[in-house]
C-alpha positions in Angstrom: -7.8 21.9 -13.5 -8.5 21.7 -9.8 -6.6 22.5 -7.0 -6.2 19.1 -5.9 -5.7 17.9 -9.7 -3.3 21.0 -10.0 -1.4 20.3 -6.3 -0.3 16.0 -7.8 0.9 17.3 -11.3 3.0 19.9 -9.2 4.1 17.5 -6.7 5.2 15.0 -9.7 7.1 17.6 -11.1 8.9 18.4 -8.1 9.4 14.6 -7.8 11.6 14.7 -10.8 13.3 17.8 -9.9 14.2 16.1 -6.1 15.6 12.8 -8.2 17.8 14.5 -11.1 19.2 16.5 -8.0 20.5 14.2 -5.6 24.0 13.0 -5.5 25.3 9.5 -6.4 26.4 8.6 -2.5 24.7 6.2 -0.3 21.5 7.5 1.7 22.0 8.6 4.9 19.1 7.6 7.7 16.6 10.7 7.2 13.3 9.4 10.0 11.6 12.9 9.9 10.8 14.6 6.8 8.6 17.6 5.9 7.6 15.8 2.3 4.6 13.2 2.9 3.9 10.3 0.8 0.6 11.2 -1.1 -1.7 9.5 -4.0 0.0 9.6 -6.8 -0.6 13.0 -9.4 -3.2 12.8 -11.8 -3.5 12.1 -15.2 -1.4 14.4 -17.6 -0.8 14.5 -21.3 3.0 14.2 -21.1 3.0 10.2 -21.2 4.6 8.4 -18.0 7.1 10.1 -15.7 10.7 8.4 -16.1 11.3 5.7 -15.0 13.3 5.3 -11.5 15.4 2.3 -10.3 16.9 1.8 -6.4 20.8 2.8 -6.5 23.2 1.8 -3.4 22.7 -0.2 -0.5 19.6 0.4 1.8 20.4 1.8 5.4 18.1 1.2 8.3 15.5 3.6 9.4 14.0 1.6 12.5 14.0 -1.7 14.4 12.5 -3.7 16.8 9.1 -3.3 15.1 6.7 -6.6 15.6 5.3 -7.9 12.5 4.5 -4.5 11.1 2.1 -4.1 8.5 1.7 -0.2 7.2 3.1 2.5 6.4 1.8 5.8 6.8 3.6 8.7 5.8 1.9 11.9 7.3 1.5 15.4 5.5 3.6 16.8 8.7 6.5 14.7 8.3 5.5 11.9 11.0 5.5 8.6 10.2 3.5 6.1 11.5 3.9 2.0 11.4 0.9 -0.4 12.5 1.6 -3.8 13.9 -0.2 -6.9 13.1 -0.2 -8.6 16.2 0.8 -6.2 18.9 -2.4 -4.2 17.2 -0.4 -0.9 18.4 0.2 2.1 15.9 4.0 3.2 16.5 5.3 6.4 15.2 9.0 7.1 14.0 11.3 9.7 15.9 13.6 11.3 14.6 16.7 9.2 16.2 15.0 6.5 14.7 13.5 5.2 18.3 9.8 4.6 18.2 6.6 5.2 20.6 3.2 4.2 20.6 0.7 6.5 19.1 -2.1 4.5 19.7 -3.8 1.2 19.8 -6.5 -0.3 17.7 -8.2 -2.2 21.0 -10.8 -4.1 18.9 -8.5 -5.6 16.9 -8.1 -9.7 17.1 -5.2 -11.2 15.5 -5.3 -14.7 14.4 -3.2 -15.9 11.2 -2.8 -13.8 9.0 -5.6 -11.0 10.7 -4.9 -8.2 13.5 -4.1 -4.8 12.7 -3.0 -4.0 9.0 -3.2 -0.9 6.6 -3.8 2.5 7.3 -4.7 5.7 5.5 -4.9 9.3 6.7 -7.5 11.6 5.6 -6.8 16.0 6.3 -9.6 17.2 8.1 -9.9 20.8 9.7 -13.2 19.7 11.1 -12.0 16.6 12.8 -11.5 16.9 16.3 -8.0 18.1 16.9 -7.4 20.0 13.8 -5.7 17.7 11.8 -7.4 14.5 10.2 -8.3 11.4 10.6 -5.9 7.9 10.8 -7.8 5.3 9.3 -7.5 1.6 9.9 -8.3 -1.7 8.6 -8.4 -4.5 10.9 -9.8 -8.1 11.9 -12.5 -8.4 14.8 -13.3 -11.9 16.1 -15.8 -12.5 13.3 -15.1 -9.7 10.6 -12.5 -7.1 8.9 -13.6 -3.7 9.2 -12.2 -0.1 9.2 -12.5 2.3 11.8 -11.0 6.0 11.8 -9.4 7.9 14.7 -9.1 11.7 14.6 -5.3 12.3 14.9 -4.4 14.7 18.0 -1.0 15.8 19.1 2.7 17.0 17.4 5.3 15.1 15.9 6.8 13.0 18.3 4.0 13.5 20.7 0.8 12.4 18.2 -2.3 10.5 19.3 -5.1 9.0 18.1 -8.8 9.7 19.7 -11.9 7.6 19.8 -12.5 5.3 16.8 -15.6 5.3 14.7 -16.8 2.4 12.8 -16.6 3.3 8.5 -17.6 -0.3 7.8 -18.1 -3.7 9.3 -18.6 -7.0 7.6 -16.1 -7.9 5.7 -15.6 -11.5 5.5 -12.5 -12.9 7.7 -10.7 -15.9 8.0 -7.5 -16.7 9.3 -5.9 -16.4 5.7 -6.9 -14.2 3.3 -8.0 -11.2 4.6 -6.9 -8.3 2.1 -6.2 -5.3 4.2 -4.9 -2.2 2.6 -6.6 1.2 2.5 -5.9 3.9 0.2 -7.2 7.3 -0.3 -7.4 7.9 -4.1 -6.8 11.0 -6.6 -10.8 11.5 -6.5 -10.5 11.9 -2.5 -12.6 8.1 -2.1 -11.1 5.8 0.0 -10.6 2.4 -1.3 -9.8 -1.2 0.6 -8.3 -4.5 -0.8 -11.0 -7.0 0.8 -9.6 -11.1 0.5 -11.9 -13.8 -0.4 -11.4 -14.9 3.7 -10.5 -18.9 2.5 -14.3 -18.6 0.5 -13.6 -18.9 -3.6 -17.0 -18.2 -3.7 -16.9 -14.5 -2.3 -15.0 -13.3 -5.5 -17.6 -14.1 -8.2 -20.8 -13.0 -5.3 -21.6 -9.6 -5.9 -23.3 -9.0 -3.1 -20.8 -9.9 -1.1 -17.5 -7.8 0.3 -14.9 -10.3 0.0 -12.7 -10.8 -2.9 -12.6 -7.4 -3.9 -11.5 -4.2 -4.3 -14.1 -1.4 -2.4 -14.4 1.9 -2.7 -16.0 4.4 -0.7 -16.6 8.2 0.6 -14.5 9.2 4.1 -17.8 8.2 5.6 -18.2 4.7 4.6 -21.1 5.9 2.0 -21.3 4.5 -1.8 -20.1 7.0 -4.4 -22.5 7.8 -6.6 -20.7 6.8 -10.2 -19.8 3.2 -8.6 -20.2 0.5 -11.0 -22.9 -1.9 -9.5 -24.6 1.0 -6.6 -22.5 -1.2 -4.1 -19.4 -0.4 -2.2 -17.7 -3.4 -5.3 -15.5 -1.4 -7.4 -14.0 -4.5 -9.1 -14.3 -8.3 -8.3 -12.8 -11.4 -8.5 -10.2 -11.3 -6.6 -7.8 -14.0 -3.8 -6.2 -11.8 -2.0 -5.1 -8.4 -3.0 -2.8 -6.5 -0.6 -1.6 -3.4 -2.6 -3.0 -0.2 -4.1 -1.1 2.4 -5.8 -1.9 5.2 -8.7 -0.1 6.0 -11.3 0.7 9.9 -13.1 -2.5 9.5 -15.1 -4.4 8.6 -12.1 -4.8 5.4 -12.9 -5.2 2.3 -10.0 -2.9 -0.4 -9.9 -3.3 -3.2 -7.2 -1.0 -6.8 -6.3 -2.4 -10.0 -5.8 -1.5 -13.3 -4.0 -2.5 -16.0 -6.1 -2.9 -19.7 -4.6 -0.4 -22.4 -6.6 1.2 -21.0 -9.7 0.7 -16.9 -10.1 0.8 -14.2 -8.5 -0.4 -11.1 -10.2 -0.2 -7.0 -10.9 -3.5 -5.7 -12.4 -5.0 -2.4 -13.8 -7.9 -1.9 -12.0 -10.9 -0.7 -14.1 -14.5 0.3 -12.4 -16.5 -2.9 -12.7 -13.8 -5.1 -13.7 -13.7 -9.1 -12.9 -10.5 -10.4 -12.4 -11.1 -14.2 -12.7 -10.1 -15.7 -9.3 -11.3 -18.6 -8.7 -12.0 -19.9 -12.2 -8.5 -18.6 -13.5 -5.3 -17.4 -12.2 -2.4 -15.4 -13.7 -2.4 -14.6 -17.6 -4.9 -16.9 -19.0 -6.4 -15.4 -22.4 -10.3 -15.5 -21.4 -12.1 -12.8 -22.7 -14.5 -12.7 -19.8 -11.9 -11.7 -17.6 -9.1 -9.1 -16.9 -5.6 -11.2 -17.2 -2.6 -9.3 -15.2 -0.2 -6.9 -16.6 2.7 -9.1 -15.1 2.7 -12.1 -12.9 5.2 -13.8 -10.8 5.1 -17.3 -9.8 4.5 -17.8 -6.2 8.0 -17.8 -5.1 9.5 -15.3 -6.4 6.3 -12.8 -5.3 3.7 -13.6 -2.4 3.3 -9.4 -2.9 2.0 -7.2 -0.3 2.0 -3.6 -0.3 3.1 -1.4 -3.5 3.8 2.2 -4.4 4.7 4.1 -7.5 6.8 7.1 -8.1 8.0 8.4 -11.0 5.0 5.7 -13.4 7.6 2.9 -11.9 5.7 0.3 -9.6 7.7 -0.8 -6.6 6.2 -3.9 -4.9 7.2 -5.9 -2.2 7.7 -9.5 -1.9 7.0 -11.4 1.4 7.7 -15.2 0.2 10.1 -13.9 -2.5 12.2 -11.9 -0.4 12.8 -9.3 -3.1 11.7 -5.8 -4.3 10.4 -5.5 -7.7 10.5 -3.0 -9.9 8.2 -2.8 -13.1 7.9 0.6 -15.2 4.7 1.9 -16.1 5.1 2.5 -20.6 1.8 3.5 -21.4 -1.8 3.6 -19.8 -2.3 -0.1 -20.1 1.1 -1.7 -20.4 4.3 -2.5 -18.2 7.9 -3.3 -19.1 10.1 -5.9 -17.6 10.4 -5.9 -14.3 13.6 -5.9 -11.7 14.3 -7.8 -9.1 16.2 -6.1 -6.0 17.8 -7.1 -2.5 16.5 -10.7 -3.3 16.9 -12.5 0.3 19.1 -9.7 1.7 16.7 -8.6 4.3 14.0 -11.1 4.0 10.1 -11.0 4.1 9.6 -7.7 3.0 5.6 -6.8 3.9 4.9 -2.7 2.9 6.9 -0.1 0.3 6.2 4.0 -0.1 8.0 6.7 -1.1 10.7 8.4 1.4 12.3 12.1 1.6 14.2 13.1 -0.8 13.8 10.9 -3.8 14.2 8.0 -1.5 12.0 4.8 -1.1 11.2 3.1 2.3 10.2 -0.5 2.8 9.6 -2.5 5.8 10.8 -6.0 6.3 8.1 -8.6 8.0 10.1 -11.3 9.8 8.6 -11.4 12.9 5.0 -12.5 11.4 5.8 -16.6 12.4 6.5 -17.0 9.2 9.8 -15.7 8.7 12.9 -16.3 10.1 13.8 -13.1 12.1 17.4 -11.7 12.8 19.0 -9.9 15.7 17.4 -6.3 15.3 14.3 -7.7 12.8 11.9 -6.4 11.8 13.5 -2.8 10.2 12.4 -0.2 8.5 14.6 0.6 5.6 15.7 3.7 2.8 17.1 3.1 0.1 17.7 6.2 -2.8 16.4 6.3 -6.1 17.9 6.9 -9.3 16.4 7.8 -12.9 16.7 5.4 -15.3 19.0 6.5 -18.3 17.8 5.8 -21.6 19.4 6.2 -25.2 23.4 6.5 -25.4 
């Protein structure tokens, strides 16, 4: 096993540990943390983790963001939150206040495009010591992602000069994907939208309407399906990525009239979009694991802990739930907080055997309250099975 391998199965174990341990009260607001969110462990032999359900009412972390976006969990405790619009990358304090870390100047917004996921990278060798914050955003006339090496403390963290890991990726003013992901195998991967352009998905030489994966650099693995940056294809707009215990990728998907969608992502894979959407029994292409019609879903970012997806819902207003039973099946999925804070946009795991999720209000599509949007905890629970 390697160290990295060995490191996730450790970390999943302590997972456990954390959640069996906590008491049954209400969270209390915890903004700095020395546990970062990381990739999910790697696969074991011990079948899926238990599952794990939210218990108790969320409190609020932060407010006052402006249509935020991502999530970034650091591994020393910071936290740091893009913004869509404002294009700035904020980071949490630990009163709950925020500042700016940075700001991703070449970003455009327009619709649904701006500044939108990030991902950090450890890196001894980038300038500063630390890593790299990487960031997928719109341009005038693409999506691309840029990295910044990471300078500073927490509370005092900046970002230095940005360097270009890949242009070209169709945009639109819909449709634009967006979220980056460094995966168990240390390759970063991106959720690129078919940019309004059905055609995209089905085009293999092109980057929209698919799921990408590449090195830190922007360079094409070697073991890639097609020799392209394509890992999978046929895709509408998928906006989350998330690995499960056995290191396998799971990734959300807006669909257009009638389904929205959770699929297991396999290297090479064609998901269907446009010629069908949701669960529709064609052997050429990969149906979902679950799918949602459109208003109960619209999904955005997702996480797992513990082999349980959590997913959150933008036009649904909710927070699903869906446990991971074996390495290519789901159980029924939960609903949770449906319209109790609104639009919620990004979900990862907090301190403690807590989950944090952001709520996405302010975007012009929602309908934003005194205080909107927040940043939210909420504590998890084990799910009890048998008598």
């Amino acid at each position: 096993m390697t160290l990295g391998r060995a490191a996730a199965v450790a970390s999943a174990t302590l997972l456990v540990l954390v959640l069996a341990a906590c008491s049954a009260d209400a969270p209390s607001a915890t903004p700095s943390t020395s546990t970062p969110a990381g990739p999910a462990p790697t696969a074991t032999d011990a079948g899926p983790l238990a599952p794990v359900h939210p218990l108790g009412e969320p409190v609020v972390i932060a407010s006052e963001l402006e249509a935020p976006w991502s999530i970034l969990r650091l591994p020393d405790g910071t936290t740091l939150i893009s913004e869509r619009d404002t294009t700035r990358v904020r980071e949490l304090l630990t009163d709950g206040s925020l500042r700016e870390a940075g700001k991703v100047s070449a970003a455009q917004p327009n619709g649904e495009g701006g500044l939108l996921g990030l991902a950090f990278l450890a890196d001894e060798a980038a300038p500063g010591g630390d890593g790299w914050v990487y960031a997928y955003f719109s341009t005038a006339n693409d999506n691309r992602i840029e990295r910044m090496p990471l300078a500073g403390s927490p509370g005092r963290h900046t970002l230095g000069a940005p360097t270009v890991i890949l242009s070209g990726i169709p945009r639109a003013g819909n449709h634009n994907g967006g979220r980056i992901a460094f995966g168990p195998d240390g390759l970063l991967y991106a959720t690129a939208g078919d940019a309004g352009d059905t055609v995209n998905a089905q085009n293999l030489d092109a980057l929209g309407g698919k799921i990408l994966r590449m090195t830190a650099t922007g360079q094409v693995p070697d073991d890639n399906p097609f020799g392209t940056l394509v890992y999978s294809f046929g895709h509408r707009n998928p906006q989350g990525l998330a690995w499960d215990s056995r290191g396998q990728l799971w990734a959300n998907e807006f669909g257009q009239n009638t389904w929205d969608e959770l699929n297991r992502i396999v290297p090479g894979g064609n998901y269907g979009w446009p010629l069908v959407e949701g669960q529709a029994g064609n052997s050429a292409y990969i149906d979902p694991e679950q799918q949602w019609s459109t208003d109960q879903a619209s999904p955005s970012g997702i996480t797992i802990v513990n082999d349980t997806v959590f997913m959150a819902s933008l036009r649904g207003e909710r927070l699903w739930s869906i446990p991971i039973t074996t390495e290519s099946s789901t159980d029924t999925p939960t609903e949770w907080f449906v319209h109790s804070f609104g639009r919620l946009r990004d979900v990862v795991p907090g301190p403690a055997g807590t989950l944090w999720f952001v709520s996405n209000n302010t975007d012009g599509r929602g309908s934003p309250a005194a205080g909107d949007d927040r940043l939210y905890q909420v504590e998890l629970r084990q799910v009890q099975v048998g008598p």
